[in-house]
C-alpha positions as CSV (number, residue, x, y, z in Angstrom):
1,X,-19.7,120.2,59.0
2,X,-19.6,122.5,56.1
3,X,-22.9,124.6,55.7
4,X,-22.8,125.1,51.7
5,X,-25.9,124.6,49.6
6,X,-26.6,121.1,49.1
7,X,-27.8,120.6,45.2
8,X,-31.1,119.4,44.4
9,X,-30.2,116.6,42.1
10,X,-28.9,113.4,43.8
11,X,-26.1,111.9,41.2
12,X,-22.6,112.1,42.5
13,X,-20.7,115.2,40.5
14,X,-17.9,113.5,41.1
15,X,-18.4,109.8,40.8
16,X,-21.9,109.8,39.7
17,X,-23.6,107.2,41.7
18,X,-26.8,107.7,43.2
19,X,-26.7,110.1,46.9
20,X,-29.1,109.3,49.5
21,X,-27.9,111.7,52.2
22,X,-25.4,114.8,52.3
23,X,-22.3,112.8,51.6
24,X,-22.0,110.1,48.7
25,X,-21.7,106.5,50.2
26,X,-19.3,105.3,47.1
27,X,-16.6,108.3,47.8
28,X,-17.1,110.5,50.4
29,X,-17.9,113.3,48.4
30,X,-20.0,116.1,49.8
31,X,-23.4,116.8,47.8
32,X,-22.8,120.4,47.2
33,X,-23.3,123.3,44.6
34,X,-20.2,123.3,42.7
35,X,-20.0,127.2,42.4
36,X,-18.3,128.7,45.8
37,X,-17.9,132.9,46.4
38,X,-14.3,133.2,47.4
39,X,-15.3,133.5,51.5
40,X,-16.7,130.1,51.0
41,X,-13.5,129.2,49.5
42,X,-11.8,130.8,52.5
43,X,-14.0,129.2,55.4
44,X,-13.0,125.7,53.9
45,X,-9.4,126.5,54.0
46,X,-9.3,128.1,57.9
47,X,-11.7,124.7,58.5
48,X,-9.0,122.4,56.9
49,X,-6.3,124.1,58.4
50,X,-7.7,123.9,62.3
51,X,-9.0,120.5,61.5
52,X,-5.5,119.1,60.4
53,X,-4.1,121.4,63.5
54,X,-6.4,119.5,65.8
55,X,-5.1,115.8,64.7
56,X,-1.5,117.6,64.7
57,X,-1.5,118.4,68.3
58,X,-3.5,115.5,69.7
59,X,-1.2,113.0,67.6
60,X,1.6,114.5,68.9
61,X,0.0,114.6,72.3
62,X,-0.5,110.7,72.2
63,X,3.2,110.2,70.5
64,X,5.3,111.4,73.8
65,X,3.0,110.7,76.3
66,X,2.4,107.1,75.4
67,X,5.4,105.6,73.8
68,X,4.8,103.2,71.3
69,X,0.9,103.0,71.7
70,X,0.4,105.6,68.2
71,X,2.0,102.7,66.5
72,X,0.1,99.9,68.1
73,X,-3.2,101.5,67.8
74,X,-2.8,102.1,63.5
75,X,-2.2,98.8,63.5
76,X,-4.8,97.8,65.5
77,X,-7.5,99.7,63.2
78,X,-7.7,103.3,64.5
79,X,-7.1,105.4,62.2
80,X,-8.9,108.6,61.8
81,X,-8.2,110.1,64.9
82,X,-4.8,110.5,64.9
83,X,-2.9,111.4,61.5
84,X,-1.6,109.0,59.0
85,X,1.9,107.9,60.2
86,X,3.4,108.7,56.5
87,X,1.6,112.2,55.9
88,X,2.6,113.0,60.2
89,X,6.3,112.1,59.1
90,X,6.6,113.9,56.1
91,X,4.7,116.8,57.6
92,X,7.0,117.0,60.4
93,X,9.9,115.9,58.4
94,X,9.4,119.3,55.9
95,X,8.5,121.5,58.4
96,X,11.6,120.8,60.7
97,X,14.2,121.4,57.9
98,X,12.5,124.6,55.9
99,X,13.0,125.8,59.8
100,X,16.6,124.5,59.5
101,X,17.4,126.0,56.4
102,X,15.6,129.1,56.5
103,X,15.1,130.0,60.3
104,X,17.5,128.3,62.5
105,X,20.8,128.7,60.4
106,X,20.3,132.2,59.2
107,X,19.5,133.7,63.0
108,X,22.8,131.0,64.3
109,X,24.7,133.2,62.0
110,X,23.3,136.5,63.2
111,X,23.5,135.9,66.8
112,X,27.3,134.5,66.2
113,X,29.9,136.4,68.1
114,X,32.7,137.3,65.4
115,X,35.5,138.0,68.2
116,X,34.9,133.9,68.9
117,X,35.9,133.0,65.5
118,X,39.1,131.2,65.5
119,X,41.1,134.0,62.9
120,X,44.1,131.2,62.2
121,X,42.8,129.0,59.2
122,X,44.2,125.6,58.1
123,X,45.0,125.4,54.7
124,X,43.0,123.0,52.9
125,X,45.3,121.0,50.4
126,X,48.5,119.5,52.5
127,X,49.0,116.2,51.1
128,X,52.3,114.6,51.3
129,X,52.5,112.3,48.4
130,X,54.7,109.1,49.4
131,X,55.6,108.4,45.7
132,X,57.7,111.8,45.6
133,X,61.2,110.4,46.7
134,X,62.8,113.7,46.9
135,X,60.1,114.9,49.4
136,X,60.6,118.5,48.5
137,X,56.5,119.1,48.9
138,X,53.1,118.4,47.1
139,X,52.7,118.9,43.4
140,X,51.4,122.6,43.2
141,X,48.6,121.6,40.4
142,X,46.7,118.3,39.6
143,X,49.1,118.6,36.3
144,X,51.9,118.4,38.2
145,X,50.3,115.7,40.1
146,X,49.4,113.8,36.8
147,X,53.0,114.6,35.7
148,X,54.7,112.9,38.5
149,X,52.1,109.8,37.9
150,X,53.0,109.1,34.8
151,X,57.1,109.5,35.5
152,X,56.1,106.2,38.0
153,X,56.2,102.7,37.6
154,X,52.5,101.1,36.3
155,X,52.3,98.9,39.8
156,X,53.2,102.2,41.5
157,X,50.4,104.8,40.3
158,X,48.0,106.0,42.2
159,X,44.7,103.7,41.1
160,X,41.6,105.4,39.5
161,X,39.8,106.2,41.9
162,X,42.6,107.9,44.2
163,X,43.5,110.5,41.3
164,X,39.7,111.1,40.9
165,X,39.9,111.8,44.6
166,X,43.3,113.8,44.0
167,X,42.0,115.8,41.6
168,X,38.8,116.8,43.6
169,X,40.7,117.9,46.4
170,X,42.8,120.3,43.9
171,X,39.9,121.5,42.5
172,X,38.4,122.2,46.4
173,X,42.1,123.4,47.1
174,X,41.8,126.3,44.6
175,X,37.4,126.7,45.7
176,X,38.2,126.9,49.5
177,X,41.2,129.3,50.9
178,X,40.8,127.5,54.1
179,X,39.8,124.3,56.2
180,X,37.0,125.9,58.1
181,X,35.0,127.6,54.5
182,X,35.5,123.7,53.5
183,X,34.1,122.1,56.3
184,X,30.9,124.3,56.5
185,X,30.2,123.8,52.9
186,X,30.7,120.3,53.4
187,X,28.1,120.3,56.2
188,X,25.7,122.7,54.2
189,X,25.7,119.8,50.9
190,X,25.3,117.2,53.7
191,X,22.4,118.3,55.8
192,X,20.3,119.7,52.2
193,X,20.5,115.8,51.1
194,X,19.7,114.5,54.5
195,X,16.0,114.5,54.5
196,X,16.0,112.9,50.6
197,X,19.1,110.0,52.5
198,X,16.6,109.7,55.6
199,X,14.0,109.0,53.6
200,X,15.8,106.4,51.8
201,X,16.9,105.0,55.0
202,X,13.5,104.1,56.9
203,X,12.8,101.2,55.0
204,X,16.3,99.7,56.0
205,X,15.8,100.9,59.7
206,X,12.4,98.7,59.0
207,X,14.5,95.9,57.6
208,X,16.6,95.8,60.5
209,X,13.7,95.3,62.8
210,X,12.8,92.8,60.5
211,X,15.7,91.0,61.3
212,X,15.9,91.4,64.8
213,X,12.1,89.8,65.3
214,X,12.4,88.0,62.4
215,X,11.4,84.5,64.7
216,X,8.8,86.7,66.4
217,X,4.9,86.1,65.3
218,X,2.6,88.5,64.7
219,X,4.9,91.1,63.7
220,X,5.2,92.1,60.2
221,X,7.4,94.4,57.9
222,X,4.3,97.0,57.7
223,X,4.7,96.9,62.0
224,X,8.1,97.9,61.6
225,X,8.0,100.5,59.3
226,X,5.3,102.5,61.1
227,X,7.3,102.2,64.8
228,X,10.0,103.5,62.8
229,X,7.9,106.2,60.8
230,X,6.7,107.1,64.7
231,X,9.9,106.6,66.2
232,X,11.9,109.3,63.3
233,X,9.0,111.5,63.6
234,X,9.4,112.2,67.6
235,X,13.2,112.4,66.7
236,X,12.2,115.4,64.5
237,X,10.3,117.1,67.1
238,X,12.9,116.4,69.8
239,X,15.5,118.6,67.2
240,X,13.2,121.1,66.2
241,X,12.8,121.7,70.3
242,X,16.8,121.5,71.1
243,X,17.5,123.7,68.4
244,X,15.4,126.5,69.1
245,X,17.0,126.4,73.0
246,X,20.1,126.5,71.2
247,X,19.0,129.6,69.2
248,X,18.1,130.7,73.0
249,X,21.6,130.0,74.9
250,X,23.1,131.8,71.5
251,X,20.9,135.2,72.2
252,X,21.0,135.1,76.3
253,X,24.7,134.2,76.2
254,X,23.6,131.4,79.2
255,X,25.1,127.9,79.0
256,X,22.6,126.3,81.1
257,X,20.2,126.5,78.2
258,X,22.5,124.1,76.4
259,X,22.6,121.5,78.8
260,X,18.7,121.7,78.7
261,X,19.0,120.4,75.2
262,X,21.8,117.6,75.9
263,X,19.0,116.5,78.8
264,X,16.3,116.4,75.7
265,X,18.8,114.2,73.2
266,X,19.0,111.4,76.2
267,X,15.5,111.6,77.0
268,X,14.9,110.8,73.7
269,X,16.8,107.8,74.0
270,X,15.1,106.6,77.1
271,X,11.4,107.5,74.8
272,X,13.5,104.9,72.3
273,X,13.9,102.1,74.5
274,X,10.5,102.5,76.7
275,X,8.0,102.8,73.0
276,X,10.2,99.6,71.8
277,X,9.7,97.3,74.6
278,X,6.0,98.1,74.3
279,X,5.4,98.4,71.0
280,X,7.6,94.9,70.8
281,X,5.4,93.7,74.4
282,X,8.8,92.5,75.6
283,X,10.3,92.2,79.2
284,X,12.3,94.3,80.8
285,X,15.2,91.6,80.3
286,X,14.4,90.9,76.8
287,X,13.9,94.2,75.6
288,X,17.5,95.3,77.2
289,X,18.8,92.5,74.7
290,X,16.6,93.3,71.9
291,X,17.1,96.9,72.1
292,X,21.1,96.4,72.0
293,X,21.4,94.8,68.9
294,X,19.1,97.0,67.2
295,X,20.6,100.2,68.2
296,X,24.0,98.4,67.0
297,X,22.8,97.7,63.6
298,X,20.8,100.9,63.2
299,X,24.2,103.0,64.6
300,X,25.8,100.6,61.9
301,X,23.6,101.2,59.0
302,X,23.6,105.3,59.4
303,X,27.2,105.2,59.6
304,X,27.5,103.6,56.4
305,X,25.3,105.5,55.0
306,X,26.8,109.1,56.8
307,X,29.9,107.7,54.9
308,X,28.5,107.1,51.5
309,X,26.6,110.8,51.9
310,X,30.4,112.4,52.9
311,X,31.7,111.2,50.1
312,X,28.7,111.8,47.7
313,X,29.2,115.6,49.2
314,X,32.5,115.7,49.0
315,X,32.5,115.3,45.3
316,X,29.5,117.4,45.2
317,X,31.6,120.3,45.6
């Protein structure tokens, strides 16, 4: 409890309704002098920071060791002892990919052994354009390309959207000397719009769920989307774990480090099917069924969407 000065008039400062102890009953507000020295200012932040911390670690606590129970229990009204599903995801979300971006990637490429870089490159551009009877190679240019359109028959032309597509792979042609500079900045524009795509994508992992129990009572789309919130959030943990092993295996030069993580990626799985069938209060037969068809729609759904994000990349370039 903070120990500041409580002031001696009893109107709310901040919504101005009567106070009858240290905190106002209409918003929570703490009855306080509103002048603070700076080490006041400080002991509220270190108190907000190890309060937070606390919820952190017990949440997380609570998330692996009881799968699916984090879920049932918001649900079931308890909600200040654990942290808010969307402010835990988010949280956990940010912090796993400013480590991605900014830790993980950046030591990968320090700890990277040059002598086990393939030296041989493939170049990028090597279409073979079927409309060229003579066959003698690819247009050098996109003009030459455009050139050799126009010299076709209407019904034979490449359609809009294929010279769009052309002409972005010229352009990465004369960007990227090779296939391996191409793929890595193809996988750098990916993974800096994956948190803004997964984002997007929980409420149709929700929907799904939806679907799947949609002749099940009791459950509602607010159910789904915090199992899922829960569900992403653990998946985020379980990465930020395997990639600093694989940051490990990389500096010992030890394999077995690897497998460690390949161990965590199918534990996670199992975590998946154990939190649904109780969050879902299924049998074992059921949820095997249940469970099936709602990892084939999910796998379906982010393969769409890990589609629709290669090619947003791809002419992102």
């Amino acid at each position: 409890m903070s120990k500041s000065k409580l002031r001696q008039e009893d109107n709310c400062l901040n919504c101005g309704q009567k106070v009858h102890t240290r905190f106002c009953s209409h918003c929570g507000q703490e009855n306080k002098e509103p002048y603070e020295t700076f080490w006041g200012l400080l002991v509220h932040f270190v108190e907000d920071i190890f309060h937070y911390d606390g919820k952190l670690f017990s949440t997380i606590k609570i998330l692996f060791t009881k799968p699916g129970f984090l879920s049932s229990e918001y649900l079931n009204g308890k909600r200040t002892t654990y942290l808010h599903p969307i402010r835990f995801y988010l949280f956990t979300s940010a912090f796993f990919f400013i480590c991605l971006f900014y830790v993980f990637h950046p030591l990968e490429k320090y700890l990277e052994n040059p002598a086990t870089k393939k030296e041989a490159s493939v170049p990028v551009i090597s279409f073979k354009n079927e409309l060229m009877k003579d066959q003698k190679g690819n247009p050098k240019t996109f003009q030459d390309y455009l050139l050799v359109q126009s010299k076709l028959p209407a019904a034979k032309r490449d359609s809009e959207l294929e010279q769009k597509m052309v002409k972005q792979a010229y352009s990465i042609g004369e960007e990227y000397t090779n296939s391996e500079d191409l793929l890595k900045a193809l996988a750098d524009t990916m993974l800096h719009k994956m948190s803004t795509i997964l984002f997007i994508a929980l409420p149709l992992l929700a929907f799904i769920l939806q679907l799947v129990f949609i002749r099940r009572k009791g459950f509602y789309y607010m159910h789904h989307g915090i199992f899922v919130l829960h569900l992403t959030t653990s998946l985020f943990l379980v990465l930020f774990v395997t990639d600093v092993l694989g940051l490990a295996a990389l500096a010992l030069h030890t394999d077995w480090i690897s497998s460690i993580s390949s161990w965590l990626v199918f534990a996670w799985f199992v975590y998946y099917f154990v939190a649904f069938k109780r969050f879902y209060r299924l049998t074992s037969g059921k949820a095997v069924l249940y469970f099936m068809a709602t990892a084939f729609l999910q796998n379906m759904l982010m393969l769409v969407i890990f589609l629709g994000l290669l090619i947003f990349s791809f002419f992102s370039l």
